[in-house]
C-alpha positions in Angstrom: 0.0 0.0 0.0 1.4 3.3 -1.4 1.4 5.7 1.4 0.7 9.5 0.1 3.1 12.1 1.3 1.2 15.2 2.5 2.3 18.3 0.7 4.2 20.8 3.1 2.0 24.2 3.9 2.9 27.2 5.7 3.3 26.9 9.0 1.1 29.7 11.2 4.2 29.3 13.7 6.6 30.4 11.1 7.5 34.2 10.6 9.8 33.7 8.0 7.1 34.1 5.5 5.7 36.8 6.2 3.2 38.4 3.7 3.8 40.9 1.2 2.7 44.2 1.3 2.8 47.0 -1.5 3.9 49.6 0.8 7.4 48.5 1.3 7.9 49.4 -2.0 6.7 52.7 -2.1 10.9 54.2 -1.6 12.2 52.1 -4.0 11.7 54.1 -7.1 11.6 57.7 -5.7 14.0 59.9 -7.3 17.5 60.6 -4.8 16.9 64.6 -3.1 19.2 65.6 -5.2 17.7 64.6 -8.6 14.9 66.1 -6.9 17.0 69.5 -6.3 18.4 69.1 -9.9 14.9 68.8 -11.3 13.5 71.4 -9.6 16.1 74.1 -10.2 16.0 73.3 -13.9 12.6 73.9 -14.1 12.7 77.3 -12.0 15.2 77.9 -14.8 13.1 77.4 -17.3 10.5 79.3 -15.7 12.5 82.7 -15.7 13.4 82.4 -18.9 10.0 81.9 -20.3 9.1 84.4 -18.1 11.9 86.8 -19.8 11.3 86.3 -23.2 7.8 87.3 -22.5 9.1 90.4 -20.7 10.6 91.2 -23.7 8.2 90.6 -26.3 5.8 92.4 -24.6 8.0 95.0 -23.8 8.7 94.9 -27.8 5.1 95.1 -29.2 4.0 98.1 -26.5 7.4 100.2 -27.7 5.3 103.2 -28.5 4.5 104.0 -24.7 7.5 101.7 -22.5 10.3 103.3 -24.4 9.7 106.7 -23.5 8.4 106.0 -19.7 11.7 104.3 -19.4 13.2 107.2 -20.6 11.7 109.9 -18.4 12.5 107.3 -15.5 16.0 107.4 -16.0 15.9 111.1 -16.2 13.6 111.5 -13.0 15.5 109.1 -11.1 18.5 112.0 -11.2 16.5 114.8 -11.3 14.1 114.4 -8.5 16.5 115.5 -6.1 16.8 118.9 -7.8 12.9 119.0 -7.4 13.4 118.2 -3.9 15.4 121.0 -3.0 13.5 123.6 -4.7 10.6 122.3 -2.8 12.8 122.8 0.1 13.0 126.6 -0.6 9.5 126.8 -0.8 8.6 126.4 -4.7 5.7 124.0 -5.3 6.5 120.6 -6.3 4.6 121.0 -9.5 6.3 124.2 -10.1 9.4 122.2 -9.4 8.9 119.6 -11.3 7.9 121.8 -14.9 11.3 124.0 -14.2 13.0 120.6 -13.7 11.8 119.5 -16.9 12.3 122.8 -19.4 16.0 122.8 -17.8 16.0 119.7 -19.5 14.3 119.8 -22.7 16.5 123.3 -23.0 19.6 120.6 -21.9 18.9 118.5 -23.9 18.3 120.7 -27.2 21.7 122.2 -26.8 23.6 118.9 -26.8 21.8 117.7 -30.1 22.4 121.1 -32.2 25.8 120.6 -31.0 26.5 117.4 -31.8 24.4 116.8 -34.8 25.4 120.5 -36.3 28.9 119.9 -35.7 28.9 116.6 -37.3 26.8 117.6 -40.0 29.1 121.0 -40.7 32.2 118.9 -41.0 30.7 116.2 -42.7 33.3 117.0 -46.0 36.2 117.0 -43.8 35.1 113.8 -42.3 34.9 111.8 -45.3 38.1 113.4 -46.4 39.9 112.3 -43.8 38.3 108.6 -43.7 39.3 108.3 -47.2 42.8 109.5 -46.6 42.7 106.9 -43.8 42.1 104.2 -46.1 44.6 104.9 -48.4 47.3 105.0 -46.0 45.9 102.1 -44.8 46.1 100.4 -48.0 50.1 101.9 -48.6 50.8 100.1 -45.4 49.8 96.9 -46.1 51.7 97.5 -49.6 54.5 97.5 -48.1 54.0 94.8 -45.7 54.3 92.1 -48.9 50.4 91.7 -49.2 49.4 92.1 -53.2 48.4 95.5 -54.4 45.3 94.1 -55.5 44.8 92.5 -52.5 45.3 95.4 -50.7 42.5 97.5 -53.0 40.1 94.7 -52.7 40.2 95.0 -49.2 39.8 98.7 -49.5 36.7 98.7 -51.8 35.1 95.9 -49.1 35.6 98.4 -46.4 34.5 101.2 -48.3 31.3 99.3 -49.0 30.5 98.0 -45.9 31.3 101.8 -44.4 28.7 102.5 -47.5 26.2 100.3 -46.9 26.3 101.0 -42.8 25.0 104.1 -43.0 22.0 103.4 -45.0 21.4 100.3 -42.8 21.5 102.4 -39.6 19.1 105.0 -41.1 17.2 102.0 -42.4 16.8 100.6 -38.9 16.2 104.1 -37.7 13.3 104.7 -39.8 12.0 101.5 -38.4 12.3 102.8 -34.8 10.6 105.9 -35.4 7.6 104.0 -37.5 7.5 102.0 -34.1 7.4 105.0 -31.9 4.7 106.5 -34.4 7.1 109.7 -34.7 9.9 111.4 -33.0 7.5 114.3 -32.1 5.1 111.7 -30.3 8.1 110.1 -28.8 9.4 113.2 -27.2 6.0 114.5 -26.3 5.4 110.7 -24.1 8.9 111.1 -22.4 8.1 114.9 -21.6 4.8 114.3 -20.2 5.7 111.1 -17.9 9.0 112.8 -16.8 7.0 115.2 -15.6 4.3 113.0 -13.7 7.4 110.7 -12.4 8.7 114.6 -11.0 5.8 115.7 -9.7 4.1 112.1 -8.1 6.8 110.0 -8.0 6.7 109.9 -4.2 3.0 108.7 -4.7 4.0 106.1 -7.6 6.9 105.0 -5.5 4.6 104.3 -2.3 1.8 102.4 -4.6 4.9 100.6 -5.7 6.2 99.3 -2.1 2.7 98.5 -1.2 2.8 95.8 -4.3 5.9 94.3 -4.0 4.9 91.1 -2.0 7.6 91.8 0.8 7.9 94.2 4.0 7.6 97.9 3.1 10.8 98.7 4.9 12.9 96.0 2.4 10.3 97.2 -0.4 11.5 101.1 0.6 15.3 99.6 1.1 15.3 98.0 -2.6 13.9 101.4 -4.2 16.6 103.5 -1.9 19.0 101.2 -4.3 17.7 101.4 -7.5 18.1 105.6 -7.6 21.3 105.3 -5.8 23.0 103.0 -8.3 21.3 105.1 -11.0 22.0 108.8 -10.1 25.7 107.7 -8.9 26.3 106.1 -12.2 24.8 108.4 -14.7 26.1 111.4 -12.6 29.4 109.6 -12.6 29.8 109.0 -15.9 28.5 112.2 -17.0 31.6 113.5 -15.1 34.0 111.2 -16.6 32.6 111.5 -20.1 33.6 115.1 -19.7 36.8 114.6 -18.2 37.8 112.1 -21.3 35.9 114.5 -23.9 38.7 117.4 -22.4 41.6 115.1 -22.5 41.1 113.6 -26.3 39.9 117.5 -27.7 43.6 118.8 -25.6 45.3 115.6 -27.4 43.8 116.6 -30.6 44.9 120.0 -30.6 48.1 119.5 -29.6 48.6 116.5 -32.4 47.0 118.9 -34.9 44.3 116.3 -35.3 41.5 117.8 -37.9 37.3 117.4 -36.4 38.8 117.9 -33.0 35.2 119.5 -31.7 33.8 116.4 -33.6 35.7 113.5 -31.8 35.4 115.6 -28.1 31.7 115.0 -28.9 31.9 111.4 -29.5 34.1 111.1 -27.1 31.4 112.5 -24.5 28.4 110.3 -25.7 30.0 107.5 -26.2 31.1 107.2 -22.4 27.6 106.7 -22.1 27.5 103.1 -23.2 30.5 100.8 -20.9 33.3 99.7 -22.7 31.9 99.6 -25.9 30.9 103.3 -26.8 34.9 104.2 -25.8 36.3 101.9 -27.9 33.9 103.1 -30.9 35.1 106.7 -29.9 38.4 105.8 -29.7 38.6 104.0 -33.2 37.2 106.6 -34.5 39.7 109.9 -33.2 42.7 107.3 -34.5 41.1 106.8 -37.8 40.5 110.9 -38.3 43.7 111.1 -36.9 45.7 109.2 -39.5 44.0 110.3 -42.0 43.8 114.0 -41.2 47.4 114.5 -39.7 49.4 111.5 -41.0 51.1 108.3 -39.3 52.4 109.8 -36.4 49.1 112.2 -35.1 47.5 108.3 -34.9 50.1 107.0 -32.8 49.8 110.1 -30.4 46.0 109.7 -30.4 46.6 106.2 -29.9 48.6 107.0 -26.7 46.1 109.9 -25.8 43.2 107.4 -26.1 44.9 104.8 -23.7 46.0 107.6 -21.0 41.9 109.3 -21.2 40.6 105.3 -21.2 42.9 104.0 -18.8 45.2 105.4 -16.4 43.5 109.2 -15.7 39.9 107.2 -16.2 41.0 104.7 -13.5 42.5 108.0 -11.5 38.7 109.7 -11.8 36.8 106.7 -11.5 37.0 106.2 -8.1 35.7 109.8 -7.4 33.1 109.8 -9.9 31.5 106.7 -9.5 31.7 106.6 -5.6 29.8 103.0 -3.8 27.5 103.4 -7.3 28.6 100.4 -8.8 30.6 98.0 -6.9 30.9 95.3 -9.8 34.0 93.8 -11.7 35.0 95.5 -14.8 34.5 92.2 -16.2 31.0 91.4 -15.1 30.2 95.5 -16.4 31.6 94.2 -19.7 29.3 90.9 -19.9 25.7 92.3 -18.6 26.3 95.3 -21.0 26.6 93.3 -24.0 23.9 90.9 -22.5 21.6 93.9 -22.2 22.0 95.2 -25.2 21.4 91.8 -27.2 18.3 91.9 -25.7 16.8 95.0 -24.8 18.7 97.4 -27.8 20.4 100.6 -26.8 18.0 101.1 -23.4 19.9 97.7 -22.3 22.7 98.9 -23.0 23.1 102.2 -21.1 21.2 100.7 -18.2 22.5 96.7 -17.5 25.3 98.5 -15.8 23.7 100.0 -13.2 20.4 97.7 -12.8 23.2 95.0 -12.0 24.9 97.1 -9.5 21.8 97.7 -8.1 20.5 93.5 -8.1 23.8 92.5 -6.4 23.6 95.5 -3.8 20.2 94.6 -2.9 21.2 90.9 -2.2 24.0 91.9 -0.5 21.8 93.7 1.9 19.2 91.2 1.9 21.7 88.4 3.0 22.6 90.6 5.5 19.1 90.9 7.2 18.5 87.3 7.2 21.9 87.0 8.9 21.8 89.6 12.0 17.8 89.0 11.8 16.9 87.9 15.6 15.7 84.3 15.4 12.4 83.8 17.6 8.8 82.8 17.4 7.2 83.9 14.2 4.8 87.0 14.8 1.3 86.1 15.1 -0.8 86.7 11.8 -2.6 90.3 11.7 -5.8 90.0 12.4 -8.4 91.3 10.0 -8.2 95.0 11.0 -4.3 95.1 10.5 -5.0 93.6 7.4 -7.0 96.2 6.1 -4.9 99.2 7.1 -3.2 102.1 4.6 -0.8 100.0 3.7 -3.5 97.5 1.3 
C-alpha cells in the first residue's frame, strides 16, 4: 500500500514568510533629493526664462509707450533731487517739477544742435579724412608684402561695408521711429511722464512698495537702491565723459588732429555706453587722426586714447562713480553686451547699473536674514491690520 506524502503548507508558527505588502515598495523608485533639487532648479530655470522672453516681447510690441516711460525714469531718477530741493525753498513741487523738466528739454536741445550740427558741418572734412585713412591704410599693407590688388580689394570691401552701414543704420532708424509713431510723439510721451514721475513719484513709488509682496521697509530699502545706483552712475559717468571729452579735444589739438570739436563729442556720448561706446570713440579719433594728420598724429592719439581710457579714467573713477557700482570690470563688460542683445540701446546704457543695483540689494538682503533675531514667528494680523493704509 502506497502511502501518500502530504504536501508541506505554511506553517502559522513560522514568521519567516511573512506576507507581502505594497507599501514597502513605495521608496524604492523615488528619485534621490538631489535629482529632486536638480529637477527642480531646472525647471525654476526654465520658468525665468520663459518668463523673460515674454518680458521682452511684450515690452517689444508696446514700444510706443515703454520706451519713453523708461526714458523719463531714468531722467527722474537723477533729477528728482533737484525737485526736492526747490521744494525745500518753498517752490511747489509742480512748479518744481515743470522747471525741472524745461531745464532739461532746453539741456537736452543744446547737446543735439551741437553734436548733430557739428557733425553735419564737417561732414566734408570727415569723409576726407576717412578716405585718406584708407589709403594710408592700403600703402601700409603694400609695403608689408600683401598684393596690391589684394590690398585695393580689401579697401573697396571696407568702403562698401562703411557705405552700406549708414543706409542700414538710417534704415533701422526709420524702423524705430515707424514704431514709436514719430519722434514728435516720442518726445512728447517722455516729456509728459517725466513730468508725472517729478511731480508724483513719491505717490508712484509708495503704490509701488505696497505691491511688491515683501515688507515695506525691504520694499522702501530696494527702491533706496535702485536711484542710488542710478543717479551715482549716470552722474558719474556724465563726469567722466567730460573729463575724457577734455583730454582727447587737448590731445587733438596738440597732435593737430582735424574734427577735434567732432571727436570731443563722440568722445562724450560714447562714455555713455560701458566699454563699448569708448572703444567706438576711440577707433574713431585714430582713424581721423591718420587720416587727417598723417602716421604719427594716430600714434599720439593712440597714446592719448589709452592715458583718457585708462590710467586718468582709472584715477577719476573712483571719485566719480563713488559705492554706485561696486561690480567687476569684467562682469560690467558681460551684462552690458547681455543687455543690449536683448533690450537694444536702453539695455545697453542701463544693464550696468540695474546689475549694480540687483547685487547691492542681495547683498543687503543676505545681511538681514543674517543679523535678523531668530524667535517665534509674529502672530498673523488679524483682519483690522489687514485692512490698514498699507493695502
Amino acid at each position: 500500500m502506497r502511502l501518500s506524502r502530504a504536501r508541506p503548507g505554511p506553517s502559522e508558527d513560522d514568521g519567516s514568510a511573512a506576507a507581502f505588502e505594497p507599501q514597502t515598495l513605495s521608496g524604492l523608485f523615488s528619485a534621490p533629493p538631489w535629482l529632486r533639487d536638480l529637477g527642480t532648479s531646472a525647471w525654476l530655470a526654465v520658468g525665468v526664462t520663459l518668463f523673460v522672453v515674454g518680458a521682452v516681447w511684450v515690452l517689444a510690441l508696446t514700444s510706443t509707450i515703454t520706451t519713453p516711460v523708461i526714458t523719463a525714469a531714468v531722467v527722474a531718477a537723477v533729477a528728482s533731487p533737484l525737485v526736492a530741493r526747490l521744494e525745500r525753498r518753498g517752490v511747489s513741487r509742480g512748479i518744481g517739477s515743470a522747471l525741472v523738466l524745461v531745464g532739461a528739454i532746453l539741456l537736452g536741445a543744446a547737446v543735439v544742435v551741437v553734436v548733430v550740427g557739428g557733425i553735419t558741418g564737417q561732414l566734408d572734412g570727415l569723409r576726407a579724412a576717412l578716405d585718406s585713412a584708407k589709403d594710408t591704410l592700403t600703402g601700409w599693407l603694400t609695403d608689408l608684402g600683401v598684393d596690391r590688388g589684394a590690398a585695393e580689394t580689401a579697401k573697396d570691401d571696407v568702403s562698401s561695408s562703411l557705405n552700406g552701414a549708414v543706409p542700414a543704420l538710417l534704415d533701422g532708424l526709420a524702423v524705430g521711429l515707424k514704431r514709436l509713431s514719430s519722434l514728435v510723439v516720442f518726445l512728447g510721451l517722455t516729456a509728459l511722464s517725466l513730468f508725472f514721475l517729478l511731480k508724483d513719484g513719491r505717490q508712484i513709488r509708495h503704490w509701488g512698495e505696497g505691491h511688491m509682496r515683501v515688507p515695506r521697509p525691504v520694499a522702501h530699502q530696494i527702491g533706496d537702491r535702485v536711484l542710488e545706483s542710478l543717479r551715482g552712475y549716470f552722474l558719474g559717468v556724465t563726469f567722466v565723459a567730460a573729463f575724457n571729452a577734455v583730454v582727447v579735444a587737448a590731445g587733438a589739438l596738440l597732435l593737430d588732429v582735424p574734427l577735434a570739436g567732432t571727436i570731443a563729442a563722440i568722445t562724450f556720448l560714447g562714455a555713455y555706453i560701458p566699454y563699448l561706446g569708448a572703444w567706438g570713440a576711440g577707433v574713431f579719433a585714430v582713424l581721423i587722426a591718420l587720416g587727417g594728420a598723417g602716421a604719427d598724429a594716430a600714434a599720439g592719439m593712440i597714446v592719448v586714447q589709452l592715458l583718457a581710457n585708462g590710467i586718468l579714467q582709472q584715477m577719476v573713477q573712483p571719485i566719480a562713480y563713488g559705492a554706485a557700482l561696486g561690480i567687476h570690470p569684467l562682469a560690467v563688460l558681460i551684462v552690458t553686451i547681455a543687455g543690449g542683445a536683448l533690450f537694444g540701446a536702453v539695455g545697453l546704457i542701463l544693464a550696468a547699473p540695474l546689475t549694480s543695483a540687483a547685487t547691492r540689494i542681495a547683498a543687503d538682503l543676505s545681511r538681514n536674514a543674517v543679523t535678523a533675531p531668530a524667535g517665534p514667528a509674529p502672530p498673523s494680523p488679524g483682519p483690522a491690520a489687514r485692512a490698514g493704509p498699507d493695502c
